[in-house]
C-alpha beads as a LAMMPS data file, in Angstrom:
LAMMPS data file: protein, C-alpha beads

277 atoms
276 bonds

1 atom types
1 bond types

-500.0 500.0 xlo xhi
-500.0 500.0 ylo yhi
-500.0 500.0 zlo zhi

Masses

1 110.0

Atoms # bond

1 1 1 12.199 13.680 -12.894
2 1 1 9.353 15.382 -10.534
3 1 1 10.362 15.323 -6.815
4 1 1 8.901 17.558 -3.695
5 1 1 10.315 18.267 -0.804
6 1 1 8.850 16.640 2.594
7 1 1 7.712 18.894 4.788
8 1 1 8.763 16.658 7.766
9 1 1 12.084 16.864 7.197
10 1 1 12.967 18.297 3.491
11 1 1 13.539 14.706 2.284
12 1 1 13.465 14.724 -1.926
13 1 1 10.354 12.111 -2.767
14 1 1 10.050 11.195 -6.252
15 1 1 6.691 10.698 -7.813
16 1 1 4.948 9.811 -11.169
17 1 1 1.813 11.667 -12.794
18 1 1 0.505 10.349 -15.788
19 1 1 -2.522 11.630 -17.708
20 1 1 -4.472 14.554 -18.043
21 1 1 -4.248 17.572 -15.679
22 1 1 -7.491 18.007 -15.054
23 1 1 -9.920 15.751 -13.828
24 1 1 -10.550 13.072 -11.457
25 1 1 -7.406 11.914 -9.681
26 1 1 -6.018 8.293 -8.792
27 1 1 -3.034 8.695 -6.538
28 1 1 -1.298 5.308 -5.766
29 1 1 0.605 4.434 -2.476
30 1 1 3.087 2.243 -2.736
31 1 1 3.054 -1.395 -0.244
32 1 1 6.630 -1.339 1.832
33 1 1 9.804 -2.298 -0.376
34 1 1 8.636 -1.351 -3.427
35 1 1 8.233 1.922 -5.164
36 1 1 5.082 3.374 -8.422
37 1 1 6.882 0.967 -10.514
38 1 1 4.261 -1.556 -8.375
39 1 1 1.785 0.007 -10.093
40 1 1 2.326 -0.611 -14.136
41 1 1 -0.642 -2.387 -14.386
42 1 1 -3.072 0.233 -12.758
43 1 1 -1.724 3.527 -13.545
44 1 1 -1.441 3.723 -17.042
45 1 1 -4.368 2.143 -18.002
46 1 1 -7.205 4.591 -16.421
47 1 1 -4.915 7.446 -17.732
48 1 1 -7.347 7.443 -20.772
49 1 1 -9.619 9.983 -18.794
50 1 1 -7.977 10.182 -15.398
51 1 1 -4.704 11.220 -13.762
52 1 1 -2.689 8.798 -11.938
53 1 1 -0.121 9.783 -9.185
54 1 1 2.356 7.936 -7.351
55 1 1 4.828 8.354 -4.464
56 1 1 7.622 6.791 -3.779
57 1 1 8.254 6.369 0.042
58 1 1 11.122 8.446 1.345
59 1 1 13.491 5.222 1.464
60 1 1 12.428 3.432 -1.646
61 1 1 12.337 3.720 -5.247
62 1 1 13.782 6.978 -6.382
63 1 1 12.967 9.475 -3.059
64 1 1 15.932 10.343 -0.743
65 1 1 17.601 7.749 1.329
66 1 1 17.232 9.165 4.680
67 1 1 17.234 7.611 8.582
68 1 1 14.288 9.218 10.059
69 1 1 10.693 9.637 9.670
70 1 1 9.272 6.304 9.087
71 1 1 6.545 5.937 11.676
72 1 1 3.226 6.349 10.584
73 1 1 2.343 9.467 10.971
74 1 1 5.483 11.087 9.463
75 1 1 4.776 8.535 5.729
76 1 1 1.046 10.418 6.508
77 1 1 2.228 13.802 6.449
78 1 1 4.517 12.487 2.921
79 1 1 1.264 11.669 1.848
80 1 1 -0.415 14.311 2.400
81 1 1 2.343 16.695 1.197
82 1 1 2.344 15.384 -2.549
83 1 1 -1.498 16.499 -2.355
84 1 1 -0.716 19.869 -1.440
85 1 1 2.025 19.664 -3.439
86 1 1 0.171 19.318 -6.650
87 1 1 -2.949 20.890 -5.207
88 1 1 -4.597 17.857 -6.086
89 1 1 -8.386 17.697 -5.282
90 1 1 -11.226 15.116 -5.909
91 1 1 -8.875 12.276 -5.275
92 1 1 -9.276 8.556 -5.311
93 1 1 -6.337 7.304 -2.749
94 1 1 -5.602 3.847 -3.668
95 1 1 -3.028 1.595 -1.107
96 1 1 -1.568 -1.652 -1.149
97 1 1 -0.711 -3.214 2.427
98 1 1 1.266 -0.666 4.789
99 1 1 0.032 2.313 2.401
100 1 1 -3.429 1.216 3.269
101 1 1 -2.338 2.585 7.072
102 1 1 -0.473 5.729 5.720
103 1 1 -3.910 7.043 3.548
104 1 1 -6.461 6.147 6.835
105 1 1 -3.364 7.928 8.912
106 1 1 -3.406 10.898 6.590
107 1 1 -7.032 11.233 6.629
108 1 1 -7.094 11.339 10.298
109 1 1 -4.219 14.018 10.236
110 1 1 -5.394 15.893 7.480
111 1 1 -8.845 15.681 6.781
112 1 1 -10.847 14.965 3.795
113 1 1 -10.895 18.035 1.965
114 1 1 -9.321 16.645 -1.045
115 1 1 -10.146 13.115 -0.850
116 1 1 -13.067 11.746 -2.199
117 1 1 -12.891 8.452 -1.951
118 1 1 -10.496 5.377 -0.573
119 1 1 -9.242 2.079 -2.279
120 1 1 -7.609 -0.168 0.022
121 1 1 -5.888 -3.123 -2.090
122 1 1 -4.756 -5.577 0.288
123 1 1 -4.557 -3.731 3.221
124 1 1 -2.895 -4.467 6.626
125 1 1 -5.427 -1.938 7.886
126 1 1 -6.886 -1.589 10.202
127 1 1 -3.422 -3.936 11.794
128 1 1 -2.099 -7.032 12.363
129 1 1 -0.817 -7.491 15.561
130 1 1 -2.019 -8.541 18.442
131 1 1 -3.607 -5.985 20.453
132 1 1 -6.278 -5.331 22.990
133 1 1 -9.419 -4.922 20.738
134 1 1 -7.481 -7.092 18.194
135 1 1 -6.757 -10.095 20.144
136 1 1 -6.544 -12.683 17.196
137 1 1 -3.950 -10.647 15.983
138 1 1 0.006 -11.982 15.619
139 1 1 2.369 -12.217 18.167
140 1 1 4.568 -8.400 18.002
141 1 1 7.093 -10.782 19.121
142 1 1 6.949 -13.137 16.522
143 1 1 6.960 -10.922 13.848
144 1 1 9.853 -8.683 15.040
145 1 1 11.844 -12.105 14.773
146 1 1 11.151 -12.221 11.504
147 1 1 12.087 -8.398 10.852
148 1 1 15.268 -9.408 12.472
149 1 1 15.575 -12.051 9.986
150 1 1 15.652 -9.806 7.202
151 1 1 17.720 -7.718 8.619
152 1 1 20.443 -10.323 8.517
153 1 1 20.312 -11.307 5.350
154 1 1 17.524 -9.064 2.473
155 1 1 18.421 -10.498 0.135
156 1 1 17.932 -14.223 1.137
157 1 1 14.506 -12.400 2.493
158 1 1 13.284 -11.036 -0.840
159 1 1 14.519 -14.394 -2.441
160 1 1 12.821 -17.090 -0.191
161 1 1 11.521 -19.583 -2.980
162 1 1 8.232 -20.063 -0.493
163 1 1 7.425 -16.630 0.435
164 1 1 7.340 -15.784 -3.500
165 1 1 4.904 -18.966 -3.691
166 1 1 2.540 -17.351 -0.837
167 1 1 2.771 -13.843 -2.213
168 1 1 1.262 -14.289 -5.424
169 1 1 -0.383 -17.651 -4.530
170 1 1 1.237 -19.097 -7.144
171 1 1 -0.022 -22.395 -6.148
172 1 1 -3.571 -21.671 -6.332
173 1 1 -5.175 -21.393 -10.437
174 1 1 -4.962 -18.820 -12.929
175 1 1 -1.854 -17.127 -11.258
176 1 1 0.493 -17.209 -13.696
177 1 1 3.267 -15.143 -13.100
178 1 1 6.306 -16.043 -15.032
179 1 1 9.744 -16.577 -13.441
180 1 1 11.539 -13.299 -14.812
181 1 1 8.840 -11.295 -13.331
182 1 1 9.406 -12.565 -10.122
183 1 1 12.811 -12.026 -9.955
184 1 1 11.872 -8.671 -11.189
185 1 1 9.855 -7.622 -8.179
186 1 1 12.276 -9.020 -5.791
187 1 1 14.616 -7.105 -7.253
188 1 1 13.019 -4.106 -6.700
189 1 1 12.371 -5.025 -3.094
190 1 1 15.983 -4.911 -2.775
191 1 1 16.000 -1.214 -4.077
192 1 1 14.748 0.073 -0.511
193 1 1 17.567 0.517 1.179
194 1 1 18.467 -1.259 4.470
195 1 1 17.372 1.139 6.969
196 1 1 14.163 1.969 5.224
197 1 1 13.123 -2.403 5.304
198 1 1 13.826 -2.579 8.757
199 1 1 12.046 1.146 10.271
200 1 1 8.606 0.466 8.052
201 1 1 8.582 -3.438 9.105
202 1 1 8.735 -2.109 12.220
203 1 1 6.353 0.622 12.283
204 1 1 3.832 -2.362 10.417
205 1 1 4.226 -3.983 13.564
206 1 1 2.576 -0.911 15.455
207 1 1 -0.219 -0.105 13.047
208 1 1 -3.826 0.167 14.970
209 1 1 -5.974 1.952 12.565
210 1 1 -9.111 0.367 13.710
211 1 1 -10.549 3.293 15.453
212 1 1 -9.243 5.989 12.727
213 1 1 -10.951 3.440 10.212
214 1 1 -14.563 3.934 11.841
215 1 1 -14.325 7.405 11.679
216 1 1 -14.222 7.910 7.737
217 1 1 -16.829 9.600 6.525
218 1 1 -16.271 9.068 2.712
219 1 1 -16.528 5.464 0.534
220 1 1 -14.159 2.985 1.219
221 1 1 -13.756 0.165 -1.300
222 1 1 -11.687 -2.805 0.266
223 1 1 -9.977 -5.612 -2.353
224 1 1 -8.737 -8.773 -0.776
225 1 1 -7.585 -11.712 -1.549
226 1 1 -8.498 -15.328 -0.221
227 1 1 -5.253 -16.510 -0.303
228 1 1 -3.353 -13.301 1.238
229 1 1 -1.119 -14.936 3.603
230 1 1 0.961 -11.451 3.985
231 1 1 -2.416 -9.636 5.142
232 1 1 -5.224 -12.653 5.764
233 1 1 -8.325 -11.373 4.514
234 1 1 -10.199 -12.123 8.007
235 1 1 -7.528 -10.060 10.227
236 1 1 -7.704 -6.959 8.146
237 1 1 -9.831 -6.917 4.535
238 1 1 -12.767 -8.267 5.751
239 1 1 -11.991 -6.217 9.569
240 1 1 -11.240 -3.076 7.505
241 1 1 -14.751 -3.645 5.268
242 1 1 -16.924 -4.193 8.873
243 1 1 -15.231 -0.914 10.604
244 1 1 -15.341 1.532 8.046
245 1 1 -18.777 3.085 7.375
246 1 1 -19.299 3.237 4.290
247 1 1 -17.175 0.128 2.800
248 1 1 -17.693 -2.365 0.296
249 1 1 -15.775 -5.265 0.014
250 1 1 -14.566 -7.046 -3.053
251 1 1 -12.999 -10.316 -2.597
252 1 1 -10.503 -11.736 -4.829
253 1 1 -10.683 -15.901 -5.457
254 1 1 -7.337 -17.647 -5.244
255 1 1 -5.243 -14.175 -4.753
256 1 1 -2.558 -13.704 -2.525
257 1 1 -0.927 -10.569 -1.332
258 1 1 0.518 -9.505 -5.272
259 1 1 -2.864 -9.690 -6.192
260 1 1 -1.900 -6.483 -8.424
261 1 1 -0.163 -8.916 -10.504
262 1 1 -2.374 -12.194 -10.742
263 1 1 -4.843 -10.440 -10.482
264 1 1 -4.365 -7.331 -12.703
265 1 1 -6.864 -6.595 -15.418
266 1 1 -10.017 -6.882 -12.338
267 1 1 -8.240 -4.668 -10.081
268 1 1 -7.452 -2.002 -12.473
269 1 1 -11.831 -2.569 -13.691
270 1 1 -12.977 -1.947 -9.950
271 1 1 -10.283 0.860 -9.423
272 1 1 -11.907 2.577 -12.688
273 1 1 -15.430 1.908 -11.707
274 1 1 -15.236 3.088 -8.282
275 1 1 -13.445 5.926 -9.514
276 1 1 -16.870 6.836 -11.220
277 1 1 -18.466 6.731 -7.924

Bonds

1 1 1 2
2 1 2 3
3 1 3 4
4 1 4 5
5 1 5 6
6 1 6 7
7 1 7 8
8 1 8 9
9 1 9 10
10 1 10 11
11 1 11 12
12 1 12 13
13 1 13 14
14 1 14 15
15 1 15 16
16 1 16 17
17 1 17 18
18 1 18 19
19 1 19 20
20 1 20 21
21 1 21 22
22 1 22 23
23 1 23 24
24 1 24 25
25 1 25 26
26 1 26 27
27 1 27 28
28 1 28 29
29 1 29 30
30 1 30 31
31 1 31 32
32 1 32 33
33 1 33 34
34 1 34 35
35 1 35 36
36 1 36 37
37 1 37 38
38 1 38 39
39 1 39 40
40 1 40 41
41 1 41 42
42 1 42 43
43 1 43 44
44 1 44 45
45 1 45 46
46 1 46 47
47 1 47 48
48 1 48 49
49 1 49 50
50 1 50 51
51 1 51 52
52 1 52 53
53 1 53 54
54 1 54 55
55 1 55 56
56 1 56 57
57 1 57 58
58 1 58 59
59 1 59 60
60 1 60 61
61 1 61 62
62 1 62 63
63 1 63 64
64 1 64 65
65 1 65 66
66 1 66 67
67 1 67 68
68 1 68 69
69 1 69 70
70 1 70 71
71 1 71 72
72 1 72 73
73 1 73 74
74 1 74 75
75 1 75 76
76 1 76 77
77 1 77 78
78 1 78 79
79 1 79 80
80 1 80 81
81 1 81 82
82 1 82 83
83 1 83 84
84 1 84 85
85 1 85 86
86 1 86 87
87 1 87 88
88 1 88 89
89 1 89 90
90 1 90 91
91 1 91 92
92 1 92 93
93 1 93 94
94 1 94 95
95 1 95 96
96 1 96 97
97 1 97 98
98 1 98 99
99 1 99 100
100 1 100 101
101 1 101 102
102 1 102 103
103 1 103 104
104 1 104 105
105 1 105 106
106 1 106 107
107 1 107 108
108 1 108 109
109 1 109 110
110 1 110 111
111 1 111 112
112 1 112 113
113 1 113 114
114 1 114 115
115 1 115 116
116 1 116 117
117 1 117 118
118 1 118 119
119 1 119 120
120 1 120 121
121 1 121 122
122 1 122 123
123 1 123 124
124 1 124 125
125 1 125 126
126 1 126 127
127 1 127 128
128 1 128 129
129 1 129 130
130 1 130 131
131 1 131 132
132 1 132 133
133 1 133 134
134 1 134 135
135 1 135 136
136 1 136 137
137 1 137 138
138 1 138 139
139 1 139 140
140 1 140 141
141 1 141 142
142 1 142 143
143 1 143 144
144 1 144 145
145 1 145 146
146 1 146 147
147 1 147 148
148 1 148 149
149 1 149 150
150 1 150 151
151 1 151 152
152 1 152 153
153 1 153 154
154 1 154 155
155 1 155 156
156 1 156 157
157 1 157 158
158 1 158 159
159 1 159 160
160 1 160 161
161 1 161 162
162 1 162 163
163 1 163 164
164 1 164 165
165 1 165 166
166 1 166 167
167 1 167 168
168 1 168 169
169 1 169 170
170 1 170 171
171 1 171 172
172 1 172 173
173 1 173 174
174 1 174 175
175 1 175 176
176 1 176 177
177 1 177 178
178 1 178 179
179 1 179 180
180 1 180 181
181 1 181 182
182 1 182 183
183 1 183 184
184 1 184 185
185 1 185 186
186 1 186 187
187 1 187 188
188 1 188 189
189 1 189 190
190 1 190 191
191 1 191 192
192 1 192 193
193 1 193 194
194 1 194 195
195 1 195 196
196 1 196 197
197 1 197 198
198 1 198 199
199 1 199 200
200 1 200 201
201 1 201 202
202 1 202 203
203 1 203 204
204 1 204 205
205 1 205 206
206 1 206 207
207 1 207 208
208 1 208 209
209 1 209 210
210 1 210 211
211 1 211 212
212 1 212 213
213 1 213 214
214 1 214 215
215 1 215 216
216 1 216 217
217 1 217 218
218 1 218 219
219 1 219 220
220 1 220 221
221 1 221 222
222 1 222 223
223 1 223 224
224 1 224 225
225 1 225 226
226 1 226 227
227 1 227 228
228 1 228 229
229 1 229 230
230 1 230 231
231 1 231 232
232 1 232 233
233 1 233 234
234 1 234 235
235 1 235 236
236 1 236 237
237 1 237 238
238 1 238 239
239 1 239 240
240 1 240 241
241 1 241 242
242 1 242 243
243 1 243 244
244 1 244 245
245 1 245 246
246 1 246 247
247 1 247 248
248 1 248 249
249 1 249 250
250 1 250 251
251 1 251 252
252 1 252 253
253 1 253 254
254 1 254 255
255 1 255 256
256 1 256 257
257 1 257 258
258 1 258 259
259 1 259 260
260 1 260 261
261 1 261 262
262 1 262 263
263 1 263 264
264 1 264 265
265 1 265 266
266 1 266 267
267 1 267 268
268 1 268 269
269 1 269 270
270 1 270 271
271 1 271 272
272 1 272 273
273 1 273 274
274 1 274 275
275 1 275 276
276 1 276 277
């Protein structure tokens, strides 16, 4: 199995690469909890004629369970160092919720040079707490509480009968998502271990990308769901798609959060026809 070695810290990160070697690249990071597997609806498919790439966060999937280096720029720099890693250039960086912050936070560390473009699939960029310039944002407090929740008891967390409802919106139509594959993700939630959960929800509490986000100077295509209840499509898709410069925004009717689910066949169409861009 293919694993590099941070260059924060020497932490062994796992990653996938499917597809041809040469050619346009889709590299896929991960939302928190879950590692590529996340993905098995998006990467294999535009592997006829591209190359997808996926990391798993330092904490999660298969990489290294470690303590440190889970704030944002440090999951940047792991980013960034699969690039280099692979000396991948032209790339399409495609993130789902917290890895929306990590690609806009790798950008601003480390430039564009071999990105070319930016998916942002239900995105908690630019943030969603409460801030200054963000003042409909939630309460740090009140979210923390809910960290601290988890932290008690993950697996009643990644279980919670409601929160699986609101995730994939099950209760709105067309989302059919059977039983077993619920369980399944959930399951996988649990695979990122303790400390991991509790340092990214807590780093997701501090993300304020808004300012980073105005600064890209390449296309930004921003997929949201109506129903996202994890990342509302006001606080951040529709924020992200109004800050960034060159952004289009694709909204999703009746999705929630695991819109990469529900909603699998159109997300993996846009992904492939931005990727012709």
């Amino acid at each position: 199995m293919p694993y590099f070695a941070s260059s924060v810290d020497g932490t062994q990160l796992h990653y996938a690469d499917y597809g041809p070697a040469d050619g346009p690249v889709a590299v896929f990071v991960n939302s928190a909890y879950l590692g590529t597997e996340m993905w098995e609806f998006q990467m294999p498919p535009p592997a006829a004629g591209y190359r997808c790439v996926g990391l798993d966060r330092r904490g999660h999937g298969r990489s290294d369970d470690v303590w440190g280096g889970y704030d944002l720029d440090s999951l940047a720099d792991d980013v960034y160092g699969l690039l280099d890693h692979l000396d991948l250039r032209e790339v399409t960086l495609i993130g789902h919720s917290v890895g929306s912050a990590e690609i806009v936070r790798c950008l601003t560390r480390h430039g564009t040079g071999r990105v070319t473009r930016v998916a942002l699939v239900a995105g908690i960029a630019p943030g969603v707490a409460r801030t200054a310039d963000h003042p409909d944002g939630w309460d740090p407090a009140v979210m923390r509480a809910g960290n601290a929740a988890c932290r008690l008891d993950r697996a009643a967390f990644f279980n919670d009968p409601d929160a699986l409802r609101d995730f994939f919106a099950l209760h709105r139509p067309g989302n059919d998502v059977s039983p077993a594959y619920v369980r399944y993700l959930s399951d996988r939630c649990l695979v990122s271990t303790a400390r991991a959960t509790g340092a990214v929800q807590e780093t997701a509490v501090t993300v304020d990308v808004a300012r980073e986000l105005a600064g890209l100077d390449l296309p930004v295509l921003v997929l949201h769901g109506t129903h996202d209840v994890s990342a509302p499509l006001e606080m951040t898709g529709r924020r992200a798609a109004e800050i960034a410069p060159d952004a289009t925004l694709k909204v999703y009717e009746n999705a929630g959060h695991g819109l990469f689910i529900t909603h699998a066949d159109q997300l993996t169409a846009d992904l492939r026809e931005f990727m012709k861009r």
